[in-house]
VOPAGU-858883 format. One line per field, with one value per atom (N, C-alpha, C, CB): atom name; residue in three letters; y, x negated, z negated. Coordinates in steps of 0.1 Angstrom, whole numbers. Glycine has a CB too. Layout:
// VOPAGU-858883
lummar = (CA, ...)
sevo = (ALA, ...)
Y = (Y, ...)
X = (X, ...)
Z = (Z, ...)
// end
This chain:
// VOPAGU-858883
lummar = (N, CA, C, CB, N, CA, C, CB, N, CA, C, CB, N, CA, C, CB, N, CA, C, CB, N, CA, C, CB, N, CA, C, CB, N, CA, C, CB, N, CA, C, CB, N, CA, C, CB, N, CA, C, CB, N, CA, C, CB, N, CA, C, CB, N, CA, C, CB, N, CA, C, CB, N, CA, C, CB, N, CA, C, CB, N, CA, C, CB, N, CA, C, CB, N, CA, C, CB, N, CA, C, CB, N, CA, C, CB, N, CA, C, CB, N, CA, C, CB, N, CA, C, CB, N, CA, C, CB, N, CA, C, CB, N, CA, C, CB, N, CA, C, CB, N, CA, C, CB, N, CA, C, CB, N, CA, C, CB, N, CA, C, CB, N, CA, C, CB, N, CA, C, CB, N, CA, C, CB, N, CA, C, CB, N, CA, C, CB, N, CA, C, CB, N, CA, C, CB, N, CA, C, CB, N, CA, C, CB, N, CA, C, CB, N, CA, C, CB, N, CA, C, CB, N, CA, C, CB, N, CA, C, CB, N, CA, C, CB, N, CA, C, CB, N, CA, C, CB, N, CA, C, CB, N, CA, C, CB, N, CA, C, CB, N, CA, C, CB, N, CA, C, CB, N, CA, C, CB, N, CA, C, CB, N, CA, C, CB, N, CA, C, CB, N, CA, C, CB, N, CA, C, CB, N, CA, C, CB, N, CA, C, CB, N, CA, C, CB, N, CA, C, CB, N, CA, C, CB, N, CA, C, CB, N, CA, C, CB, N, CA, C, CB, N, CA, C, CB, N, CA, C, CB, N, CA, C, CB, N, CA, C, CB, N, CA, C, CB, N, CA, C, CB, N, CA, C, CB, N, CA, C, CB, N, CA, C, CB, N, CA, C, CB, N, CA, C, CB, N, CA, C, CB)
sevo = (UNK, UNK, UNK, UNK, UNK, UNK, UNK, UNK, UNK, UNK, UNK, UNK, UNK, UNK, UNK, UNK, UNK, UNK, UNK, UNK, UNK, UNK, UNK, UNK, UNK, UNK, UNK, UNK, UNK, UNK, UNK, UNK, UNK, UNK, UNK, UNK, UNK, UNK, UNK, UNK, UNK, UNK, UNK, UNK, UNK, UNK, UNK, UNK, UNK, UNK, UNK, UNK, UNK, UNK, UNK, UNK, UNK, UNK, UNK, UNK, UNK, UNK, UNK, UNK, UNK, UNK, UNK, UNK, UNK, UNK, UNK, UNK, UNK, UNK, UNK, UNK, UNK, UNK, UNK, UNK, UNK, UNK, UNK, UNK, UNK, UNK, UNK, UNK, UNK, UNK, UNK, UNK, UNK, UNK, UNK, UNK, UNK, UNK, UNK, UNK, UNK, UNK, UNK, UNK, UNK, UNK, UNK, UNK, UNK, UNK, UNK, UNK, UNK, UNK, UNK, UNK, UNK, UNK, UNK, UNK, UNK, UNK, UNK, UNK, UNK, UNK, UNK, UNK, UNK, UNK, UNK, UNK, UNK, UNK, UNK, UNK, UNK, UNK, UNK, UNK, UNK, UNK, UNK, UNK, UNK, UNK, UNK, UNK, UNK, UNK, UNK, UNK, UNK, UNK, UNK, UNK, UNK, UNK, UNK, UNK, UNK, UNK, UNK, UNK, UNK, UNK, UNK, UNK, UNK, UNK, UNK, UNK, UNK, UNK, UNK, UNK, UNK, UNK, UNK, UNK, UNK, UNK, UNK, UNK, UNK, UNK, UNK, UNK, UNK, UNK, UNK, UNK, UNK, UNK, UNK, UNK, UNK, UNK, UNK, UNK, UNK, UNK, UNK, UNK, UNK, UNK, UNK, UNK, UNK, UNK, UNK, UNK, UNK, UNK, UNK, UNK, UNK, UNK, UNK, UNK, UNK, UNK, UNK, UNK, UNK, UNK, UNK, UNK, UNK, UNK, UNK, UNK, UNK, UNK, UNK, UNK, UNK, UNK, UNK, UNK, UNK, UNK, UNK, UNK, UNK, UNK, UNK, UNK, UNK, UNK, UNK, UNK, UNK, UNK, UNK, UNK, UNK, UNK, UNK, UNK, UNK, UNK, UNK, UNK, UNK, UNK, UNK, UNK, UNK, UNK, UNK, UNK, UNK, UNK, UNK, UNK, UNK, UNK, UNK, UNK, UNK, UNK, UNK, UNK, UNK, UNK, UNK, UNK, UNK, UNK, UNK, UNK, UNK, UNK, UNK, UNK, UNK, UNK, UNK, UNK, UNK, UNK, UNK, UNK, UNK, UNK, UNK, UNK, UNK, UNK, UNK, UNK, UNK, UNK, UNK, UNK, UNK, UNK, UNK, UNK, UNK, UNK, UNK, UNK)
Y = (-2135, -2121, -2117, -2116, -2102, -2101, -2098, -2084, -2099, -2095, -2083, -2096, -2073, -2058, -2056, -2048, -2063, -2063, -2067, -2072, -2078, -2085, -2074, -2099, -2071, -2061, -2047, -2057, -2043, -2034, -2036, -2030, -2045, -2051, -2054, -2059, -2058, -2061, -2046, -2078, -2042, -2030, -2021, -2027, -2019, -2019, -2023, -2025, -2034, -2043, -2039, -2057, -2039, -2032, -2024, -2026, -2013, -2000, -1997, -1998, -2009, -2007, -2001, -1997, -1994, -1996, -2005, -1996, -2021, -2028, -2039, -2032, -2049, -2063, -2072, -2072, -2075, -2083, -2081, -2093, -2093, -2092, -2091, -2103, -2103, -2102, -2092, -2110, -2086, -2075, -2063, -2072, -2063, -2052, -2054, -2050, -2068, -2072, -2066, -2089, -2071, -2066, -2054, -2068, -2043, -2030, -2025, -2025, -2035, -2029, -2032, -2034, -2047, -2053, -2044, -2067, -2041, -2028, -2013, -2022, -2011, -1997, -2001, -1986, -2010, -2008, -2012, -2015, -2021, -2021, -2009, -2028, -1998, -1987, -1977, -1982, -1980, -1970, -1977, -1969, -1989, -1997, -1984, -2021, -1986, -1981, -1962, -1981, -1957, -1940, -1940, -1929, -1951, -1948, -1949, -1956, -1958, -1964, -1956, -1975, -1946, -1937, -1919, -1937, -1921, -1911, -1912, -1915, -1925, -1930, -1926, -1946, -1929, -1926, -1915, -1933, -1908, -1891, -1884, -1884, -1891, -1884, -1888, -1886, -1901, -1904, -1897, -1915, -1891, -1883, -1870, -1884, -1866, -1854, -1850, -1854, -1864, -1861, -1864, -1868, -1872, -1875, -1861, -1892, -1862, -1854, -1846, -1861, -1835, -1829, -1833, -1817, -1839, -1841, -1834, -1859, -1826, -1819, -1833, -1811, -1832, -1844, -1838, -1852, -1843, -1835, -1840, -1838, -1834, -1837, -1848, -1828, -1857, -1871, -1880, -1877, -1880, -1886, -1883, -1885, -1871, -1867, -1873, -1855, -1878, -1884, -1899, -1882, -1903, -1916, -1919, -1919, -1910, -1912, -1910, -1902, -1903, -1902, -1914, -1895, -1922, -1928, -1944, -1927, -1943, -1952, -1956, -1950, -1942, -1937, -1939, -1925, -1936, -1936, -1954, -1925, -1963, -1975, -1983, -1981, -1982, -1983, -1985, -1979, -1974, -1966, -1975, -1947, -1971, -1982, -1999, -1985, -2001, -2012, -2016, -2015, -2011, -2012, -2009, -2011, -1999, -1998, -2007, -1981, -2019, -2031, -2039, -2034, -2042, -2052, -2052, -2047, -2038, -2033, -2039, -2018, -2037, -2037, -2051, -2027, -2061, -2068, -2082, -2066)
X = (670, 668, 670, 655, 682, 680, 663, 691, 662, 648, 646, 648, 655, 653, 645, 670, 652, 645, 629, 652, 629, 616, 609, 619, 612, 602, 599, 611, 609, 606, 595, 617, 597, 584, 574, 584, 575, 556, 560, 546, 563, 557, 549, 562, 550, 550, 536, 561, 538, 524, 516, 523, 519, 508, 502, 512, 507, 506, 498, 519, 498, 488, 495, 476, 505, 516, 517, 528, 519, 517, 512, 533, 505, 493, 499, 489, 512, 519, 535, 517, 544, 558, 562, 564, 560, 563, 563, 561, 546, 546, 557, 535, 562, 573, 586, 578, 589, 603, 598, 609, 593, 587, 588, 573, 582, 588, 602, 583, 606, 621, 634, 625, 626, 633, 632, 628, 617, 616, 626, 594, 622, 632, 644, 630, 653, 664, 668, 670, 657, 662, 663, 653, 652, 651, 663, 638, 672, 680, 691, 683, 693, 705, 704, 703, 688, 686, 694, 667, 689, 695, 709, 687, 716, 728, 736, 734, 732, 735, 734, 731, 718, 721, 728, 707, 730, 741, 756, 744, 760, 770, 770, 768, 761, 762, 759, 752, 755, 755, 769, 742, 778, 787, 798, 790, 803, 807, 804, 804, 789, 789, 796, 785, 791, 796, 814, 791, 817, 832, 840, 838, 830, 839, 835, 833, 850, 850, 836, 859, 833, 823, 823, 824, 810, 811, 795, 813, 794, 788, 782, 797, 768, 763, 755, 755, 752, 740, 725, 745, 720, 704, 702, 699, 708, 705, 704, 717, 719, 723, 712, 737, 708, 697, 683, 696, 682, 668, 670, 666, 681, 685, 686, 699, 689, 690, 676, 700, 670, 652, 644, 643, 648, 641, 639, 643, 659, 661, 653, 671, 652, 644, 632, 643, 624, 613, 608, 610, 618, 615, 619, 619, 628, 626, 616, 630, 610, 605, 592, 606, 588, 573, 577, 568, 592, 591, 589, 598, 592, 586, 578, 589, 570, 556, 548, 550, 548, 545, 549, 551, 560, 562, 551, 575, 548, 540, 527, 540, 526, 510, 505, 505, 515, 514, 512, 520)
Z = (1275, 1275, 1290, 1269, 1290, 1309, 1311, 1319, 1324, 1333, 1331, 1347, 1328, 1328, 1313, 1330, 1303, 1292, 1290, 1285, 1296, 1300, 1308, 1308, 1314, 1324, 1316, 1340, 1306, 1299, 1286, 1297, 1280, 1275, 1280, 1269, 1291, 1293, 1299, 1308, 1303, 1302, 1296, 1301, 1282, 1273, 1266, 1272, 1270, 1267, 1275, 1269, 1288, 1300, 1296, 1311, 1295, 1286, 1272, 1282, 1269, 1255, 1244, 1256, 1245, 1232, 1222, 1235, 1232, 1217, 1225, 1206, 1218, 1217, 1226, 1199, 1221, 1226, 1227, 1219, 1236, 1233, 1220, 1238, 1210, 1201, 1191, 1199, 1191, 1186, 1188, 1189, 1201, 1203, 1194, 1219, 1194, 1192, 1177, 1196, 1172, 1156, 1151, 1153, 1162, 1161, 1163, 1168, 1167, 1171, 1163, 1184, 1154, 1144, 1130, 1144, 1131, 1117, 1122, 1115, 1132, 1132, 1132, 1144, 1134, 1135, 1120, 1146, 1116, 1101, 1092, 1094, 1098, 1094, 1099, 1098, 1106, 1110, 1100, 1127, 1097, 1094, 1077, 1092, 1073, 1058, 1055, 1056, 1070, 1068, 1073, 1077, 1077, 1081, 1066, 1093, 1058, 1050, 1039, 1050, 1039, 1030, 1035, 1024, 1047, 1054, 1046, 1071, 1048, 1042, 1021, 1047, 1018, 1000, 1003, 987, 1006, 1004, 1008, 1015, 1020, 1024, 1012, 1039, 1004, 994, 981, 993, 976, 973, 971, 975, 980, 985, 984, 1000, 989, 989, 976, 1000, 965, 951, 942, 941, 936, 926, 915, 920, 915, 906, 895, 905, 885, 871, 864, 868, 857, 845, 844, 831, 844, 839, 828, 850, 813, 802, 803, 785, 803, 798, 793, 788, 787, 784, 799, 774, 806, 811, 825, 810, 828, 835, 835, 832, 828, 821, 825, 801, 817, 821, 838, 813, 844, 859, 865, 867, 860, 864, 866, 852, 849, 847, 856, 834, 858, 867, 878, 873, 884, 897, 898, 900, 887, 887, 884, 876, 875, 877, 890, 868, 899, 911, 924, 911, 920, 930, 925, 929, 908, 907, 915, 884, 914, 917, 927, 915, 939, 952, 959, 958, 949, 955, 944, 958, 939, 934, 944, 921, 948, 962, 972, 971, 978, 989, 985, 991, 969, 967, 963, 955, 959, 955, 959, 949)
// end
C-alpha cells in the first residue's frame, strides 16, 4: 500500500473514526460494495426506463408483489439468522 494511503488511515484511526486499520479497510470494502449495488441498480432502472411500455393486469401485479415481498422476507432472514 503507498505511504500516503497508510498515513491516511492511521489517520483515521488517530482520529477515532475507526478502532483499527483493518476496521477502515472493512468500511471501505462495505461501501464500495454498496456503490457497486446502486450503480447496478442505476443501470436496471435506466433499461427500464428505456424498454418498451407494457399494460401489466392485476394478476400479474400481485404476482410481482408477491415476488418482492418473498425476497425481501428473504434477506431480512439472512440478517437475522
Amino acid at each position: 500500500m503507498p505511504e500516503s494511503l497508510r498515513e491516511r488511515m492511521d489517520e483515521q484511526v488517530a482520529h477515532g473514526r475507526f478502532a483499527s486499520a483493518s476496521e477502515h479497510i472493512r468500511h471501505l470494502l462495505r461501501e464500495d460494495r454498496r456503490r457497486l449495488a446502486e450503480d447496478r441498480l442505476e443501470e436496471l432502472i435506466r433499461e427500464g426506463l428505456d424498454s418498451p411500455s407494457v399494460t401489466m393486469t392485476d394478476d400479474e401485479w400481485d404476482r410481482l408483489k408477491a415476488r418482492v415481498a418473498e425476497r425481501v422476507a428473504a434477506e431480512r432472514r439472512k440478517k437475522t439468522g
